[in-house]
N, C-alpha and C positions, 0 to 999 in steps of 0.2 A: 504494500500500500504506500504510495506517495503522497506527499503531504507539502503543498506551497504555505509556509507562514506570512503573512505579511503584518507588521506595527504600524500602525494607521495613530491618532492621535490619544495619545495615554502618558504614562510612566516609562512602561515596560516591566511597570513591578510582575505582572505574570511570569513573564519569562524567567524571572530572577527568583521567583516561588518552584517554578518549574526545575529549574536548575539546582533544587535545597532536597530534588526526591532522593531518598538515602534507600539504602537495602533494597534491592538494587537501582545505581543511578539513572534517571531518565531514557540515556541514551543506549544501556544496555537493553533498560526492560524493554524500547520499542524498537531496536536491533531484534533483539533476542525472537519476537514476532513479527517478521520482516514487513516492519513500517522504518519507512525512508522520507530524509528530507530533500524534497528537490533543492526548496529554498529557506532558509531562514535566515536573519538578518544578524543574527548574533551567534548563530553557533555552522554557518555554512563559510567560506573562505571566495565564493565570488562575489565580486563587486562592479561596479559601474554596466560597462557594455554587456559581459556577460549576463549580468543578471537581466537587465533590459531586453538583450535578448531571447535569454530565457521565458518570459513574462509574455513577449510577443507571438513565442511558438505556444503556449500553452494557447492564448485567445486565438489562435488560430488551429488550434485544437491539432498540432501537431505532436503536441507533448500529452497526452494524458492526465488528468489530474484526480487523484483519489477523493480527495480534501484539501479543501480551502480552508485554512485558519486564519483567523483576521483577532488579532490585539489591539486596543483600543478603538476608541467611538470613528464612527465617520462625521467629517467635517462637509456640512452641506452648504457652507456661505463664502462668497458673498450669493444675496440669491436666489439661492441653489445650484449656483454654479459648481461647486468644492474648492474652488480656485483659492483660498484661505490655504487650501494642505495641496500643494503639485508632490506626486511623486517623482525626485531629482531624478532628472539626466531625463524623463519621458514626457517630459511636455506639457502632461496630464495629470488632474486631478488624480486623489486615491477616490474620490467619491467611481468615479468614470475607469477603474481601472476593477474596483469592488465589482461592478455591476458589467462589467466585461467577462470577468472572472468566474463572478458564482454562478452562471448556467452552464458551463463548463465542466464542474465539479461533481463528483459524484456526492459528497455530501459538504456542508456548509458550517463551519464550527464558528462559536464568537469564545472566544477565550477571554474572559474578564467581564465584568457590569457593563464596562465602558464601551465595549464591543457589544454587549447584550442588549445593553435597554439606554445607554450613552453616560450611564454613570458620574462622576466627580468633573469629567469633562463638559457636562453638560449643565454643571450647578450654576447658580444665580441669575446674571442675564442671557448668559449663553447667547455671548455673538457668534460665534464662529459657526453656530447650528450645528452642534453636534449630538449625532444619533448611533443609536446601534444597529445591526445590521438591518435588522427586522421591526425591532420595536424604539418607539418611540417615546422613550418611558412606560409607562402600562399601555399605552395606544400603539395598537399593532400598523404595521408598514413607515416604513421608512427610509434609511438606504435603498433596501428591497422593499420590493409589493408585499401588499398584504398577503396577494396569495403565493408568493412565491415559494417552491421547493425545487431542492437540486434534481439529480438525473434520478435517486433512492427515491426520491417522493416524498420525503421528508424536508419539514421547515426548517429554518434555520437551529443549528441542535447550538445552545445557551450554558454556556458553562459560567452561571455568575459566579461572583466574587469578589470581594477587592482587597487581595489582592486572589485569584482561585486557585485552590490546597491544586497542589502537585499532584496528588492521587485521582481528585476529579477528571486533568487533563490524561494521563495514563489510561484510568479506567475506561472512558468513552474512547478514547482514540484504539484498545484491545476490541472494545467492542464493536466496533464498527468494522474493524482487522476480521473478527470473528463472523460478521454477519450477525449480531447479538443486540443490533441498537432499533429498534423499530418505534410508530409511534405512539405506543402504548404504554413507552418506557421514558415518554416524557409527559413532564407535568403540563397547567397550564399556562404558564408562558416559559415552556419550550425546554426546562431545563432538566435535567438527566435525572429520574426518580430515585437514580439508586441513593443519591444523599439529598435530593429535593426531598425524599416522603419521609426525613429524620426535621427535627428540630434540633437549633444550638443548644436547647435546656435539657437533650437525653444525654446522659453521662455529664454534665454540668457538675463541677468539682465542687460548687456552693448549693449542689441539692439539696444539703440537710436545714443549712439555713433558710431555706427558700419555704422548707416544708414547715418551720417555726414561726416564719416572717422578720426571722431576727434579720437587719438590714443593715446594710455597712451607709453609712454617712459623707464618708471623704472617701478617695479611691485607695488613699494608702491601709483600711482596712478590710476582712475576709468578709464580712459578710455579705447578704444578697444584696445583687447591687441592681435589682427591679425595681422598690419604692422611691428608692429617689434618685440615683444615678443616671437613668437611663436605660437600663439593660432590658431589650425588645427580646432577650433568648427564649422565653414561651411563645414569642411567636414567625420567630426566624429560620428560615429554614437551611438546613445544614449538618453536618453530622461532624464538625468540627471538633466535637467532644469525645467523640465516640472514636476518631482518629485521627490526633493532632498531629501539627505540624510538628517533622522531624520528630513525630513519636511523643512528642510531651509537651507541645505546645500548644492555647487556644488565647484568643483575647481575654475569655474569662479568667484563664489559668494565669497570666496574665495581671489580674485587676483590673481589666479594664472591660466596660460595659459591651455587651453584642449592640452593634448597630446596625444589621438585619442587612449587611452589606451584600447580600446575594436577591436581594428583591427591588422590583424597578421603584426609582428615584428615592430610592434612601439618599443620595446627599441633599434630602430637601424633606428633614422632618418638623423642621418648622421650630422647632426647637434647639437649644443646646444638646450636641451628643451625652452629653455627660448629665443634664438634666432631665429628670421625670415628669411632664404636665400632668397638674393634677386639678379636678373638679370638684372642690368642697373637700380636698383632702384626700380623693380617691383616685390614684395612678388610670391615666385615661389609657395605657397601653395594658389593660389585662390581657390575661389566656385568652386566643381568641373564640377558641370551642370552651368557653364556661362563663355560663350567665354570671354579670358582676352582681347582681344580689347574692348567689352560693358564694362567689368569690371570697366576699365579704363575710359572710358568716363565718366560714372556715380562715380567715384570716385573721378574726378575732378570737378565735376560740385559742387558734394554734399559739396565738403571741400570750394567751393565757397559759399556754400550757410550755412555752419555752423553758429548757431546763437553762440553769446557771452559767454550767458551763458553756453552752451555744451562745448565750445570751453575750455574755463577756467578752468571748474569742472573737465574737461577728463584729464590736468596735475596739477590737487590735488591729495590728498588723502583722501578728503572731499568732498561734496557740498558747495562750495564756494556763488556761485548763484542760490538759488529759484524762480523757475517760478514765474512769476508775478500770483498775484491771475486774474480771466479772469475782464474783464471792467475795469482794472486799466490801466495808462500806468506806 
């Protein structure tokens, strides 16, 4: 399986997540199932002409292309001409080289939010009109049609995140290697169910505090950091818990709040990340599957019933108090 990446306007934090996959490294594990890069911009060795040329045999479909990978948003201004973003040495727009490109492809990948639904590139005024391939924040078409799907038949496949776990990009690129990605196996907006249909709060390290409601205050302490911090993890979808980065890392693990960065326009919650809105007192970001009158019951009852030790630990920045070993008092 051949694989054109191209970095359209972002970071390139993807690639740089992508490049931190450990046991086995990236390039092994998609060696190892003979997935090849025609082109990528950071780990391939052609440049200028060559690649240009490269680029031009593919749109003229002399070259094959498995997959299209496209890292960050596309730039649709001034406009909508794309002319804000040319791709150097070709004259052209990335917007006009995208849309050249992905009916070409056997399947169409956006690696990152910013690619997916136009993410961090798309925050506040968003001159440059920057989109994801497909979606336009939650409003579907954009770079591409609405109904757009590659040669599979399949829509644009969404791998949010910002920056997105290394294993998401592997997992889907084996899958699709396999014949194992259909559209069944995506959510609904487009992104890969094997870690769309988890939450960032399954394996969340602050479960126990979360189940008490003890709540951490300032970020430098362990408690739940849903009542007032910010932290969207009951409703973000992700499995970043359940399989952290480089094996032991998440934002939660971290201290620092979920900002439901795998969902369109999170950089525009209206709020501080780090702040909770609340209405009479009552965090307007609850569970989204649990009516906020149980919420509440159960959230008084449990802060009634917080033992000592949770209670303490959740305004440290430590464990202050160790479970009693069991048969002692």
């Amino acid at each position: 399986m051949k694989i054109l990446w191209l970095q359209s306007a972002g970071c390139g934090g993807c690639t740089m997540s992508l490049l931190c996959a450990e046991n086995p490294n990236v390039l092994d594990t998609l060696g190892d199932a003979g997935i090849e890069f025609l082109w990528h911009p950071s780990l391939s060795v052609e440049t200028g002409d060559e690649v240009t040329d490269l680029l031009s045999a593919v749109e003229r479909g002399e070259i094959a292309l498995d997959v299209l990978c496209l890292e960050g948003s596309v730039v649709t201004g001034p406009r909508g001409t794309g002319r804000f973003h040319m791709l150097a040495g070709t004259g052209r727009p990335m917007l006009d080289w995208v849309r050249a490109l992905a009916p070409r492809a056997g399947d169409v990948v956006a690696v990152g939010t910013c690619a997916a639904y136009g993410g961090m590139t798309a925050a506040g005024g968003n001159p440059s009109g920057a989109v994801g391939l497909q979606y336009d924040g939650r409003s579907k078409g954009a770079a591409l049609d609405e109904g757009f799907t590659s040669r599979s038949g399949l829509p644009v496949i969404n791998i949010a995140g910002c920056p997105t776990h290394p294993s998401w990009v592997t997992e889907t690129l084996l899958m699709l290697a396999g014949g194992a990605l259909g559209a069944a196996d995506l959510d609904g907006f487009g992104r890969p169910r094997f870690y769309a249909d988890h939450l960032v709060h399954h394996g969340c390290t602050k479960n126990e505090y979360y189940e008490y409601k003890a709540s951490a205050r300032t970020l430098c302490e362990i408690g739940c950091m849903m009542e007032h911090l910010g932290c969207v993890g009951t409703q973000a979808v992700g499995d970043c818990n359940i399989r952290p980065w480089n094996g032991e890392g998440s934002c939660t693990r971290g201290n620092y709040p979920c900002i439901a960065c795998t969902a369109p326009e999170f950089e525009e919650p209206g709020h501080v990340f780090t702040e909770t809105p609340t209405i009479a007192g009552i965090p307007v970001g609850l569970p989204s599957d649990m009516p906020k009158a149980w919420f509440m019951a159960l959230a008084s009852l449990s802060k009634a019933a917080t033992p000592k030790r949770i209670d303490t630990n959740a305004h440290s920045d430590r464990i202050r108090v160790a479970p009693s070993p069991k048969g002692r008092k």
